[in-house]
Backbone of each chain as ProteinMPNN parsed JSONL, in Angstrom:
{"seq_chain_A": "XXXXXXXXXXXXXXXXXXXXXXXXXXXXXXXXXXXXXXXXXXXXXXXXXXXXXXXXXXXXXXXXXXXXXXXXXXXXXXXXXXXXXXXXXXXXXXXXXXXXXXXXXXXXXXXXXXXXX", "coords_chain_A": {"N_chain_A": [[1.587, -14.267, -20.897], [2.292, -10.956, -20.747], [2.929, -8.052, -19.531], [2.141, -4.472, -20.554], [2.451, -1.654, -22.424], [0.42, 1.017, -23.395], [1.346, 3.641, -25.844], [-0.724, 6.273, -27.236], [-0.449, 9.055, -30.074], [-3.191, 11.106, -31.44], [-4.489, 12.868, -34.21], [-5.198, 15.486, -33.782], [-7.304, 16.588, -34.93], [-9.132, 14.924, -34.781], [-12.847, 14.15, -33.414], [-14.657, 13.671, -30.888], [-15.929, 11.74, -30.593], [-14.959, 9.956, -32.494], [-12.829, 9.71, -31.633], [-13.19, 8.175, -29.086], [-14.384, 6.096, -30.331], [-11.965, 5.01, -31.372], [-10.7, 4.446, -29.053], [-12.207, 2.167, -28.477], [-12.077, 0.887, -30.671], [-9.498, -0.537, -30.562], [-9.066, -1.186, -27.726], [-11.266, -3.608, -28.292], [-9.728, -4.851, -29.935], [-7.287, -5.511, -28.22], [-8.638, -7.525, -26.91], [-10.19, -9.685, -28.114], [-7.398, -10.163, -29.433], [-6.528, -12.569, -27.124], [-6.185, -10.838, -24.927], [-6.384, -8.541, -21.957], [-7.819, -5.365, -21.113], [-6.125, -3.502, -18.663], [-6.19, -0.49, -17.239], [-7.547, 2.313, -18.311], [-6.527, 5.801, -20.054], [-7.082, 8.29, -20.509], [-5.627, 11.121, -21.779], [-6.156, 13.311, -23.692], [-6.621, 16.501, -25.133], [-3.302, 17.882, -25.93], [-0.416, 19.83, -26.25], [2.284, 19.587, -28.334], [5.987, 18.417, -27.713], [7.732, 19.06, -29.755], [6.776, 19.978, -33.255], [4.719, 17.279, -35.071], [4.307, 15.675, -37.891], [3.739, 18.108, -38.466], [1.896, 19.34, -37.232], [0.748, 20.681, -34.149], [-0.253, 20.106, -31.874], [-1.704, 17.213, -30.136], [-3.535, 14.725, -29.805], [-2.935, 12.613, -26.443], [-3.06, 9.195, -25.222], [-3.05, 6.836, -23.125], [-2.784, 3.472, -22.412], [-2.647, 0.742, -20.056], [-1.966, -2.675, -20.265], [-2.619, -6.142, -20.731], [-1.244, -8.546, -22.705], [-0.764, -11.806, -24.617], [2.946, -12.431, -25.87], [2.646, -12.771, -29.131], [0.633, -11.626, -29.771], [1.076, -8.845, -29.774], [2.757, -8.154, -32.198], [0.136, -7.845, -34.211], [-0.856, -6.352, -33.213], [0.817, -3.876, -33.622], [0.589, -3.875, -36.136], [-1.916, -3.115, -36.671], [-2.255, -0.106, -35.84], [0.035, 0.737, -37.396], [-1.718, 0.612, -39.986], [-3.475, 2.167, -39.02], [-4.724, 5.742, -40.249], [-5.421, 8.076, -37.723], [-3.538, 7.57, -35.952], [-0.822, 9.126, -35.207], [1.734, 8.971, -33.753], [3.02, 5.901, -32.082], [3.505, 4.279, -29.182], [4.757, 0.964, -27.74], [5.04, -0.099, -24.668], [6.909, -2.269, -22.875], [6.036, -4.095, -19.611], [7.932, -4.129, -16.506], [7.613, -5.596, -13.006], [7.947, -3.653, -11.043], [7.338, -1.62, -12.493], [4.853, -2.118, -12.982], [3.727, -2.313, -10.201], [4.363, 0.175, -9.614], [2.728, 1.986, -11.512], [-0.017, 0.717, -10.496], [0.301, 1.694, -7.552], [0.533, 4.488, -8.471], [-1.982, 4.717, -9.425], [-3.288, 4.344, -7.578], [-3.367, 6.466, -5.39], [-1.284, 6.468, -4.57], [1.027, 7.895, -4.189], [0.569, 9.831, -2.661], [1.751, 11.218, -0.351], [4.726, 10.015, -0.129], [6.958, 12.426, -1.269], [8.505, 12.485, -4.112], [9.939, 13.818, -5.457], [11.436, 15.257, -4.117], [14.987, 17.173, -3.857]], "CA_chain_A": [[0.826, -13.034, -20.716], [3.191, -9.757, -20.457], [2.32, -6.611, -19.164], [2.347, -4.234, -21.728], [1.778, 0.109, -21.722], [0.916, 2.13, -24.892], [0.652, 5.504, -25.526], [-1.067, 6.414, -28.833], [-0.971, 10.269, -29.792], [-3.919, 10.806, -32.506], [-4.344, 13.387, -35.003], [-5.82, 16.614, -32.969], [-8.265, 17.176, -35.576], [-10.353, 13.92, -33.656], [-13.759, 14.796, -33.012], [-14.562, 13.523, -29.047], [-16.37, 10.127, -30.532], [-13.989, 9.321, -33.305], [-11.456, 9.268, -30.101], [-14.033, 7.049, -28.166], [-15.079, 4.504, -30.956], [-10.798, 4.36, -32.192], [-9.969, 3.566, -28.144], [-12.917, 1.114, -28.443], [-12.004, -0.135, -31.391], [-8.094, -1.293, -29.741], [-9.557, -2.406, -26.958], [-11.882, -5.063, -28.775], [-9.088, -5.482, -31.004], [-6.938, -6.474, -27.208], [-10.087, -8.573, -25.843], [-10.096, -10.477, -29.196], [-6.196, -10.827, -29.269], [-6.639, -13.026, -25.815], [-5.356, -10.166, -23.864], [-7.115, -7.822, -21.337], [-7.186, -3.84, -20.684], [-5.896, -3.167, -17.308], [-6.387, 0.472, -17.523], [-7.407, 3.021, -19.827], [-6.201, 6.887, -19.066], [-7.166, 9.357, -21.838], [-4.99, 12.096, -21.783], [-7.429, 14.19, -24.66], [-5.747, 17.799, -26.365], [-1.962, 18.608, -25.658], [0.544, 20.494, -27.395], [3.348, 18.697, -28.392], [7.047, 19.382, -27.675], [8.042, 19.462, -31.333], [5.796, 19.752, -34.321], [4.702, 15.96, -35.555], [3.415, 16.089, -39.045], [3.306, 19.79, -38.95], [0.889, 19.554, -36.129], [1.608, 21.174, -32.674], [-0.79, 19.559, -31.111], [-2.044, 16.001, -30.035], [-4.489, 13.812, -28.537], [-2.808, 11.277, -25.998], [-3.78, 8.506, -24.754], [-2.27, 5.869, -22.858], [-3.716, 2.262, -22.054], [-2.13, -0.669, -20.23], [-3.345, -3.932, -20.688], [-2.014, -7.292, -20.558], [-1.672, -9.486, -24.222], [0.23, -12.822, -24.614], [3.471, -11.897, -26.562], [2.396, -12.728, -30.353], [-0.692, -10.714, -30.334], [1.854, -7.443, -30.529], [2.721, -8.328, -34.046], [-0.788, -7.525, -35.065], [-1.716, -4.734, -32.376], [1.343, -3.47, -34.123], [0.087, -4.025, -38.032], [-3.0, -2.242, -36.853], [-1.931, 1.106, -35.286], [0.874, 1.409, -38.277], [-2.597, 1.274, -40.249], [-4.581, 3.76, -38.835], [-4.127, 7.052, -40.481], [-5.519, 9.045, -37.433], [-2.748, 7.662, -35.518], [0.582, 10.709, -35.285], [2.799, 8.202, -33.054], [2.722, 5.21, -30.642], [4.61, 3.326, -28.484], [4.161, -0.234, -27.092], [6.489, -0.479, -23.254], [7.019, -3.442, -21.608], [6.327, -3.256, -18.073], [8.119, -5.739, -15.556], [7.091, -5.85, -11.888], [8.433, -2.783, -10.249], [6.719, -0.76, -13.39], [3.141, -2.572, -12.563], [3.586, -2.18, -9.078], [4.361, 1.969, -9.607], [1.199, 2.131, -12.115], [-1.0, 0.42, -9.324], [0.177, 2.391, -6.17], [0.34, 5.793, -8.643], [-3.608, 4.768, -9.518], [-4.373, 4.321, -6.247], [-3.137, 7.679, -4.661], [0.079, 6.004, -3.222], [2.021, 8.777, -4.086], [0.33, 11.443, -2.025], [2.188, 11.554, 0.726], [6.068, 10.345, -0.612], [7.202, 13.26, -2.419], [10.073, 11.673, -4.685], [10.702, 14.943, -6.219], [12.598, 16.716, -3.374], [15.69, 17.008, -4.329]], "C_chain_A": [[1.758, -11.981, -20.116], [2.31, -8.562, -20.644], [2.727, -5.654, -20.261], [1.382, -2.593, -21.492], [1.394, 0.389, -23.391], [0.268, 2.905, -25.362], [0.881, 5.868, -26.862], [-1.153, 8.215, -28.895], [-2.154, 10.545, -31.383], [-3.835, 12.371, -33.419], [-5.667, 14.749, -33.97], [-7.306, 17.055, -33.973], [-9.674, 16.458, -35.216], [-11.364, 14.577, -33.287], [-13.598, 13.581, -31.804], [-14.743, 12.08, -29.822], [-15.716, 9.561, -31.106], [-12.677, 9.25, -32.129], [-12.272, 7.842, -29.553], [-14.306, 5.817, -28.81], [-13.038, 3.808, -31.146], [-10.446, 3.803, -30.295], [-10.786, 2.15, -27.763], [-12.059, -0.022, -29.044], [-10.401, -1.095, -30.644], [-8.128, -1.696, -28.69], [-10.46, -3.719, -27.008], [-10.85, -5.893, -29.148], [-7.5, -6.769, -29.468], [-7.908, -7.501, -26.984], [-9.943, -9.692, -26.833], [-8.505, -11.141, -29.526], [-6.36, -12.119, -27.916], [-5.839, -12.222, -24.71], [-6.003, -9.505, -22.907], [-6.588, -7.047, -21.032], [-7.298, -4.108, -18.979], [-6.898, -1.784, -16.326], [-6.369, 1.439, -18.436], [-7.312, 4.243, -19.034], [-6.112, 7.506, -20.37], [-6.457, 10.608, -21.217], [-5.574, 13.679, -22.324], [-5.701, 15.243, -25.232], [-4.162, 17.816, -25.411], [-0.967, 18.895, -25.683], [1.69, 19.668, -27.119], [5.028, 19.538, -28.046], [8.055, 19.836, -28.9], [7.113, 19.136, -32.094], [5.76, 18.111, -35.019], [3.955, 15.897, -36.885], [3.113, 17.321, -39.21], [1.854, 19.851, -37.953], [1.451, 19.963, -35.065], [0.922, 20.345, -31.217], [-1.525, 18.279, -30.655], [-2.954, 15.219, -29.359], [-3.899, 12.221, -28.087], [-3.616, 10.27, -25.359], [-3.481, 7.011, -24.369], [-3.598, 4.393, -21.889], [-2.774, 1.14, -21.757], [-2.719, -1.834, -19.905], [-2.325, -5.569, -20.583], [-2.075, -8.437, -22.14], [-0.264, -10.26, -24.065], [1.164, -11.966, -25.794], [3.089, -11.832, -28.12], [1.662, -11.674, -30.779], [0.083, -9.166, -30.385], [1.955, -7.452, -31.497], [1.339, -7.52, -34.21], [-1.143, -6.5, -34.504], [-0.933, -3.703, -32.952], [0.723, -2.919, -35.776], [-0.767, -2.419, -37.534], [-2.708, -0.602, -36.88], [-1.024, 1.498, -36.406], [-0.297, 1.851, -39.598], [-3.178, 2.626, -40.203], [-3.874, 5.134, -38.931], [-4.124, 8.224, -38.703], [-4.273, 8.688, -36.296], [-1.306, 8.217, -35.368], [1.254, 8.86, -35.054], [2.159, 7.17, -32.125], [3.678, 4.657, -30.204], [4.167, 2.381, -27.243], [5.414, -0.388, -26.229], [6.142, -1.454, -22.783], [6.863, -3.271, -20.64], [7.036, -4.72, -17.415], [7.609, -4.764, -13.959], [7.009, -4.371, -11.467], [7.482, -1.487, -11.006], [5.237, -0.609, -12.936], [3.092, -2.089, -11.64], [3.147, -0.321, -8.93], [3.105, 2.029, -10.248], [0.472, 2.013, -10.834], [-1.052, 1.31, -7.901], [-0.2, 4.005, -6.725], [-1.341, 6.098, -8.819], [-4.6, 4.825, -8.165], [-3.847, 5.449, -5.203], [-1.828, 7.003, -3.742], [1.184, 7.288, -3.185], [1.958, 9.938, -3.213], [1.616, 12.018, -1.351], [4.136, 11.383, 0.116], [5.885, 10.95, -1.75], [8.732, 13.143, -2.699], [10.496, 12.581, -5.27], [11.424, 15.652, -5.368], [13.784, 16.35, -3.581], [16.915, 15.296, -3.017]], "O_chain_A": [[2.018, -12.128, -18.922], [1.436, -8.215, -21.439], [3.691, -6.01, -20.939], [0.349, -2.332, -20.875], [2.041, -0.01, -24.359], [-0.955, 3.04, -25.421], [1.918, 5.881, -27.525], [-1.772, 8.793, -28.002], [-1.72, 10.056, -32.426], [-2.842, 13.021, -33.094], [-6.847, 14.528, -33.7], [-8.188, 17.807, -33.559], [-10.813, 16.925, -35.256], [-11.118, 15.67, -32.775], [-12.678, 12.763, -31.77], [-13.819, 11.271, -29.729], [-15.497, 8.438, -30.651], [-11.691, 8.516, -32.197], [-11.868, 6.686, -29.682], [-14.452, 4.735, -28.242], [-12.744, 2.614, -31.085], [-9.91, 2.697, -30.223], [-10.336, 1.257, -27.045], [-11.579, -1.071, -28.614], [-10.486, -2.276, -30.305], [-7.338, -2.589, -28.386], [-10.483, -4.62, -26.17], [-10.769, -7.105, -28.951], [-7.038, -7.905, -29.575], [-7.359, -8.599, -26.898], [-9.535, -10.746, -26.346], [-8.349, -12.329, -29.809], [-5.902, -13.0, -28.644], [-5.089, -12.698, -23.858], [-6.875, -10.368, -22.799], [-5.411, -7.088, -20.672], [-8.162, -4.663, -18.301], [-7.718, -1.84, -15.41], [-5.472, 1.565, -19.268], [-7.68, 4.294, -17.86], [-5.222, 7.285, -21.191], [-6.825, 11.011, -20.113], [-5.517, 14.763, -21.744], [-4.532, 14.977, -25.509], [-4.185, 17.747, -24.182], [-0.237, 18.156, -25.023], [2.025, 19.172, -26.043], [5.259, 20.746, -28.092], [8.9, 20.731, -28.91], [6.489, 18.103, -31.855], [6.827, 17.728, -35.499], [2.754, 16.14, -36.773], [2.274, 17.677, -40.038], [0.884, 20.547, -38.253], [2.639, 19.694, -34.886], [1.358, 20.103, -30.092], [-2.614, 18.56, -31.156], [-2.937, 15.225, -28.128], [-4.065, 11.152, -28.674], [-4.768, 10.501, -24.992], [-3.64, 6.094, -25.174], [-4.614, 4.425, -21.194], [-2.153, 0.562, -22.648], [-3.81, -1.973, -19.352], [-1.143, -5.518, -20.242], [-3.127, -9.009, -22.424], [0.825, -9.846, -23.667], [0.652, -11.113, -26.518], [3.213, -10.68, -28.536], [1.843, -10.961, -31.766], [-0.448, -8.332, -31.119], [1.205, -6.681, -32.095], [1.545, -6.317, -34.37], [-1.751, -5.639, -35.14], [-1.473, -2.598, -33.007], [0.541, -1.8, -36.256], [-0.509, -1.245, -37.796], [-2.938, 0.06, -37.892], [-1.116, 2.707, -36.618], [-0.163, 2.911, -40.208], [-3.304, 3.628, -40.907], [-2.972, 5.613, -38.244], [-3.178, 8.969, -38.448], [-3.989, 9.692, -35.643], [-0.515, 7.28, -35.478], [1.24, 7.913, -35.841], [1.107, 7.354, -31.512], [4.727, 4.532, -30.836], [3.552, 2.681, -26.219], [6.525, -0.685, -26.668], [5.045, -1.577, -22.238], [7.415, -2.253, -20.221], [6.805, -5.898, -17.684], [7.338, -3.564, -13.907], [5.892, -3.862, -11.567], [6.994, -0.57, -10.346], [4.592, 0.397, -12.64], [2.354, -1.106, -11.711], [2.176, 0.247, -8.43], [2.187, 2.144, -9.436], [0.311, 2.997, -10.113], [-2.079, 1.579, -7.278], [-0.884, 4.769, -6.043], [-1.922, 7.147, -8.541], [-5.755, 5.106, -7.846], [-4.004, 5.129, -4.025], [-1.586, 7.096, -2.538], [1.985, 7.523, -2.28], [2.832, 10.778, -2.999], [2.301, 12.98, -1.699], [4.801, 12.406, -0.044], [5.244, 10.651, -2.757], [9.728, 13.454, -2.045], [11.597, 12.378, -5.782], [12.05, 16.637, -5.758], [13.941, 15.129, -3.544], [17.982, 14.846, -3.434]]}, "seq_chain_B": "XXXXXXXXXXXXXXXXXXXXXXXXXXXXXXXXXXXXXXXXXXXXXXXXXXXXXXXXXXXXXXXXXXXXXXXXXXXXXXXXXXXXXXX", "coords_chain_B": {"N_chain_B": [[57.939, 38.376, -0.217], [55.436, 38.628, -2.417], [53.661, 41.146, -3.398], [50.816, 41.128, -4.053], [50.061, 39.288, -2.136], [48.089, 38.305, 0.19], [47.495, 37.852, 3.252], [45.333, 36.267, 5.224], [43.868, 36.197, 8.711], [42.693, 34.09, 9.507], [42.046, 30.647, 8.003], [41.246, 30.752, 4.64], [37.736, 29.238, 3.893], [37.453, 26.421, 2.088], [34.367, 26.215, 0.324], [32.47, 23.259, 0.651], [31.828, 20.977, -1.623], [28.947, 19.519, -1.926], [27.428, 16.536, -0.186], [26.804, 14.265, -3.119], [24.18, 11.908, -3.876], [22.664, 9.085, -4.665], [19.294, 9.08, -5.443], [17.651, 7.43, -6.52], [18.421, 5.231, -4.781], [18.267, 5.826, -2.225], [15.292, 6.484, -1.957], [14.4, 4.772, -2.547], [13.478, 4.165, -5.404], [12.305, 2.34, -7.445], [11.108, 2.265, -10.592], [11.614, 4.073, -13.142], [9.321, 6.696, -14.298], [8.47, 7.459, -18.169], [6.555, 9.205, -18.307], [6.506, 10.555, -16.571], [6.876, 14.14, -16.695], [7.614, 16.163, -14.434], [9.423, 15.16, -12.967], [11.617, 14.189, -14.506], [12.782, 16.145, -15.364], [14.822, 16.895, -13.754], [16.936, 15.409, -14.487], [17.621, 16.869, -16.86], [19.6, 19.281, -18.843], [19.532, 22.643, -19.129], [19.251, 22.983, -22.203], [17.811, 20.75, -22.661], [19.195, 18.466, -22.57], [20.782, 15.707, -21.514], [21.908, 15.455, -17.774], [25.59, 14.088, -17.208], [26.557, 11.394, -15.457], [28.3, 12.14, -12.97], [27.427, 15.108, -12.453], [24.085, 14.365, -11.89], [24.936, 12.993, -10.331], [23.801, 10.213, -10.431], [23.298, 6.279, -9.786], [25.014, 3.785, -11.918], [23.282, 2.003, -12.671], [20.689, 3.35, -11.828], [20.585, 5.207, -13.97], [21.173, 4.586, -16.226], [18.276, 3.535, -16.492], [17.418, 6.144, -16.262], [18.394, 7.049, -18.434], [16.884, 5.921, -20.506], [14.063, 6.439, -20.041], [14.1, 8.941, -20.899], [14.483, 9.02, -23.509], [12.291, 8.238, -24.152], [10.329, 9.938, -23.631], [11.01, 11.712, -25.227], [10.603, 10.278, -27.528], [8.065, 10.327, -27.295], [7.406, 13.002, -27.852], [6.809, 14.065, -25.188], [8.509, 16.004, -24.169], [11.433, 17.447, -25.532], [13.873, 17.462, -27.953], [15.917, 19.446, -27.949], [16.352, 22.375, -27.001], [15.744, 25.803, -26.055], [16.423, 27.557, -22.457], [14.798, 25.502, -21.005], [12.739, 25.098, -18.578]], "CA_chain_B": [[56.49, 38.816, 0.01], [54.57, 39.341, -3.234], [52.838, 42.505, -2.77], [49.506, 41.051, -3.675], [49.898, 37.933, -1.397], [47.221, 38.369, 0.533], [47.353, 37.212, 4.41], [44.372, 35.954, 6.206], [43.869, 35.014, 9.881], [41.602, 32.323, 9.752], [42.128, 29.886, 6.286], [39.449, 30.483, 3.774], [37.084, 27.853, 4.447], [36.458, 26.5, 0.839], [33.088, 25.409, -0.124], [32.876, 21.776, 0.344], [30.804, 20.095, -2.323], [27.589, 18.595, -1.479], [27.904, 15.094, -1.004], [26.092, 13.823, -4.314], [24.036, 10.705, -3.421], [21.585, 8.344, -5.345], [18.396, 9.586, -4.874], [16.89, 6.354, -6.634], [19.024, 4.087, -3.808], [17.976, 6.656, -1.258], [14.139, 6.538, -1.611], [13.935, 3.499, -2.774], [12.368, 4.495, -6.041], [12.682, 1.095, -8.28], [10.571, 2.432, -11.807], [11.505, 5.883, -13.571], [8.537, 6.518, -15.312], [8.881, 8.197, -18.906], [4.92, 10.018, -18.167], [6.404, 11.692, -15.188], [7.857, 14.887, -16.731], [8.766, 16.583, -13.752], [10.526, 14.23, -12.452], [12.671, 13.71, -15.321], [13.576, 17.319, -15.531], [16.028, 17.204, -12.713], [18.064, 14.772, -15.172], [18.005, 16.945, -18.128], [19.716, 20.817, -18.467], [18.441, 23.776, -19.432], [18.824, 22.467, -23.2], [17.409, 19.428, -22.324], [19.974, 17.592, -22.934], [20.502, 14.703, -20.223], [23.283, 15.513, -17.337], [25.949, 13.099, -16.462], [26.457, 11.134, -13.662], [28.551, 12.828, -12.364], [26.286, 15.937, -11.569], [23.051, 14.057, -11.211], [24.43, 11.858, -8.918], [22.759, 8.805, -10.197], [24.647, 5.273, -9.554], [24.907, 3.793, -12.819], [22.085, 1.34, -12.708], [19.795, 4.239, -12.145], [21.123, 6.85, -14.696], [20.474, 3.757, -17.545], [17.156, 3.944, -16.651], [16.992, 7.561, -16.371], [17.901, 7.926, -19.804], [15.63, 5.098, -21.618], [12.639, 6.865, -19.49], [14.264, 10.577, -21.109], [14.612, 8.702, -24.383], [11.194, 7.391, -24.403], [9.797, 11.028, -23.354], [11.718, 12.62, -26.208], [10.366, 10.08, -28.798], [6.688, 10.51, -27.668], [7.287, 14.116, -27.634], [6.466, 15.179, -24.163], [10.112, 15.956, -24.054], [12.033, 17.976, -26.101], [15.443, 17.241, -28.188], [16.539, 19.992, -28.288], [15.263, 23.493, -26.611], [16.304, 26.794, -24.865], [15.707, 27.941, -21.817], [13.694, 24.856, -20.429], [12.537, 24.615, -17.091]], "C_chain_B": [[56.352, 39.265, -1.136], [53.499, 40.189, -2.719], [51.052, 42.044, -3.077], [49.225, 39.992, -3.085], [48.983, 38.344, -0.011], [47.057, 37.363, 2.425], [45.835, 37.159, 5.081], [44.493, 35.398, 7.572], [43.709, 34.186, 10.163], [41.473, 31.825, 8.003], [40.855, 29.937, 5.537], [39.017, 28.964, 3.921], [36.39, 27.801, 2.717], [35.043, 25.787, 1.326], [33.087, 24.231, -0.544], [31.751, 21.147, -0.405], [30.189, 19.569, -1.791], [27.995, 16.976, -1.75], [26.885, 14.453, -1.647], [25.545, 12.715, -3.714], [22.845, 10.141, -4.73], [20.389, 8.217, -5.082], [17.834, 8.459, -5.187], [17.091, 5.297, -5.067], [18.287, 4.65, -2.565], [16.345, 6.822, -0.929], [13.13, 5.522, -2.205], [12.768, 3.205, -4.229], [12.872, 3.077, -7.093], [12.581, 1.672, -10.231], [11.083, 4.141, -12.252], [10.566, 5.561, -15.169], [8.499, 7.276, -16.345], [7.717, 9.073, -18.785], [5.31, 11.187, -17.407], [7.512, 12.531, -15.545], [8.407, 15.813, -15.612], [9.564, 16.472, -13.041], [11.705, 14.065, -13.328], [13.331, 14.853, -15.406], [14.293, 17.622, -15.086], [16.829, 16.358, -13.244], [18.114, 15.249, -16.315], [18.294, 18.509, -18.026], [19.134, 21.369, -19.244], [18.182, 23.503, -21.362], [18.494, 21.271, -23.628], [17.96, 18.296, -22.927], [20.258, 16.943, -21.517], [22.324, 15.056, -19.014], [23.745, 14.379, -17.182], [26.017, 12.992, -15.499], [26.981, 11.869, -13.154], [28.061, 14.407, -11.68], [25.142, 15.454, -11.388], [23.376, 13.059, -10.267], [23.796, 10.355, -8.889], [23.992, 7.695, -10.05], [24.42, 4.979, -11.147], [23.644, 2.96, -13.423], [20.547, 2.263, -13.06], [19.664, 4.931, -13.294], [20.711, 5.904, -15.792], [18.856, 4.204, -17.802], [15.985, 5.05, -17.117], [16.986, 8.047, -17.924], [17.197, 6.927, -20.859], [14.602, 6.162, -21.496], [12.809, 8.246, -20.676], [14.04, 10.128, -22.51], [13.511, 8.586, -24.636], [10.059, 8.619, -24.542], [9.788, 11.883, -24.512], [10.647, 12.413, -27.428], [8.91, 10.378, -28.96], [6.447, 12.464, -27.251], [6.339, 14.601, -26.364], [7.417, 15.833, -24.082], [10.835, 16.688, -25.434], [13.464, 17.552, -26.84], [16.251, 17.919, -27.717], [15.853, 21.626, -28.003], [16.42, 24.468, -25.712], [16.073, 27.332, -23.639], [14.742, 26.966, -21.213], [13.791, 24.55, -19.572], [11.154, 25.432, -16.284]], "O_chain_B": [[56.968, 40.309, -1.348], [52.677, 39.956, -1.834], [50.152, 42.56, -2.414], [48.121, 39.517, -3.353], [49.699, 38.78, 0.89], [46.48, 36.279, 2.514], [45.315, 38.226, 5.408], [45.079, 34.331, 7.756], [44.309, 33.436, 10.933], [40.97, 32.455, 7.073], [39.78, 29.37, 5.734], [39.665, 27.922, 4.022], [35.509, 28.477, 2.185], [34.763, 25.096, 2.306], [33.481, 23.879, -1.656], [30.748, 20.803, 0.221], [30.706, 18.893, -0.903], [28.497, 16.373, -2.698], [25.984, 14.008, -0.937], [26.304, 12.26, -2.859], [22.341, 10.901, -5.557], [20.121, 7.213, -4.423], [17.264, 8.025, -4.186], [16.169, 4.776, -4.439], [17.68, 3.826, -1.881], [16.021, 7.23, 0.186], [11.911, 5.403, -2.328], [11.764, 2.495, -4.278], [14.068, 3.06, -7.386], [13.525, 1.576, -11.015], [10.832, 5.157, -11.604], [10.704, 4.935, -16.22], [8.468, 8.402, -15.851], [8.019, 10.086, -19.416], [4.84, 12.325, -17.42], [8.673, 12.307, -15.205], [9.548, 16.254, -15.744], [10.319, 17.283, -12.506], [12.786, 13.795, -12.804], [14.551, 14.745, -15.533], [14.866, 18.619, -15.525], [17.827, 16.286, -12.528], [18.568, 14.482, -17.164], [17.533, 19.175, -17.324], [18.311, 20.891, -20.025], [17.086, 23.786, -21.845], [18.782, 20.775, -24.717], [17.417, 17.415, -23.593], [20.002, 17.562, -20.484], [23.482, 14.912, -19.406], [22.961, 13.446, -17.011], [25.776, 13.796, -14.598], [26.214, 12.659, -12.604], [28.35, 14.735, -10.529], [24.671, 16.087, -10.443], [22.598, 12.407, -9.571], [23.447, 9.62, -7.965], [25.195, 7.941, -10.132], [23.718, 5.789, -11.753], [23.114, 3.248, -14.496], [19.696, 2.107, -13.937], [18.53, 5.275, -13.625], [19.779, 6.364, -16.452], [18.33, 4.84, -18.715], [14.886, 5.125, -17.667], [16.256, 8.834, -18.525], [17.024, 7.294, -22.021], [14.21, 6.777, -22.488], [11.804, 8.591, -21.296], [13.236, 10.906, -23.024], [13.415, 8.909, -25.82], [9.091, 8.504, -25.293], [8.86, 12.633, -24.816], [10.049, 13.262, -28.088], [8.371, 10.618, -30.04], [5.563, 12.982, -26.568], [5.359, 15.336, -26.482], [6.927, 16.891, -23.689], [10.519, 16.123, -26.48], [14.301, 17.258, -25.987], [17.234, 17.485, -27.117], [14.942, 22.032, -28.726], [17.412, 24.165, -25.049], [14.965, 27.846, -23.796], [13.712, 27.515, -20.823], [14.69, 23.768, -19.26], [10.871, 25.158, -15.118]]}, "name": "protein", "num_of_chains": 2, "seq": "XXXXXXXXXXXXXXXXXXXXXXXXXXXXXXXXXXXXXXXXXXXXXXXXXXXXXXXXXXXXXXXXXXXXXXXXXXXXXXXXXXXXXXXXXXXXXXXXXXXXXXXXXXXXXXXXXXXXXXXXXXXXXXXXXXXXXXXXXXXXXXXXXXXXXXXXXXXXXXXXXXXXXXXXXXXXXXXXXXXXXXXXXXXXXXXXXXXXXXXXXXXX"}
């Protein structure tokens, strides 16, 4: 069971529910792999930094989740399927990754500000 | 004496370079996440192209990282190839 990120951008033309039933549908399609969503973090409308298909604009939408290694193969198949899918990308996470997710979900960052120079 | 040789009393005091350090080593940051663009923007110049170590300062361990995360940014277009003026 490997930790596992991935950030789908969809075809901006998405009406709200055709977003809601397609992040359904890839999260049944995890639950049914033997994997489980962690977290889901819709991103929704926002312009891209180069045109993708002659689109400017995108609906992200990132979800990490946990699936034994095989079941990528097919979470793969699927997503190269689906037309309304622009781009995705499936990241590995190891520890230090999880850990940052979990403290950034839980307001750990307030206070260290890692951006000063 | 060359006539434009220039005497001073007190030795120009150059400007001593900042000493560069590893901000990852330094605040103990382990993950560079490819989500977090403005974080990444202090490793890429104004044509967002990625600096080297040697001006960001990263050790080399870090600076790998830094540019998968920039790489990873690029491909899911939050991130730019190739741009003017960005910042």
């Amino acid at each position: 069971m490997n930790n596992y990120e991935l950030m789908v951008i969809f075809t901006p033309v998405l009406s709200e529910e055709d977003f809601k039933t397609s992040q359904k549908k890839y999260q049944d399609l995890i639950a049914e792999l033997g994997g489980s969503t962690v977290h889901t973090n819709p991103w929704g409308l926002k312009s891209l930094a180069y045109p993708i298909q002659k689109k400017t604009t995108g609906i992200y939408w990132v979800l990490e989740f946990t699936l034994p290694a095989e079941g990528i193969e097919k979470l793969k198949i699927q997503l190269l399927r689906d037309e309304q899918v622009m781009r995705h990308m499936v990241t590995r996470l190891d520890k230090y990754a999880v850990e940052y997710n979990y403290t950034k979900r839980n307001g750990g960052f307030a206070k260290l500000d890692k951006t000063e120079a | 004496m060359a006539k434009n040789e220039i005497k001073y009393l007190t030795a120009i005091k150059q400007e001593k370079p900042k000493k560069k350090f590893c901000r990852f080593k330094k605040y103990g940051i382990k993950y560079v996440d490819y989500k977090d663009i403005e974080f990444l923007k202090k490793f890429v110049n104004e044509q967002g192209k990625l600096l080297p170590r040697r001006l960001s300062g990263n050790s080399l361990k870090y600076q790998r990282k830094v540019t998968e995360a920039v790489k990873k940014a690029r491909q899911m277009s939050l991130m730019p190839f190739v741009t003017d003026l960005y910042k």
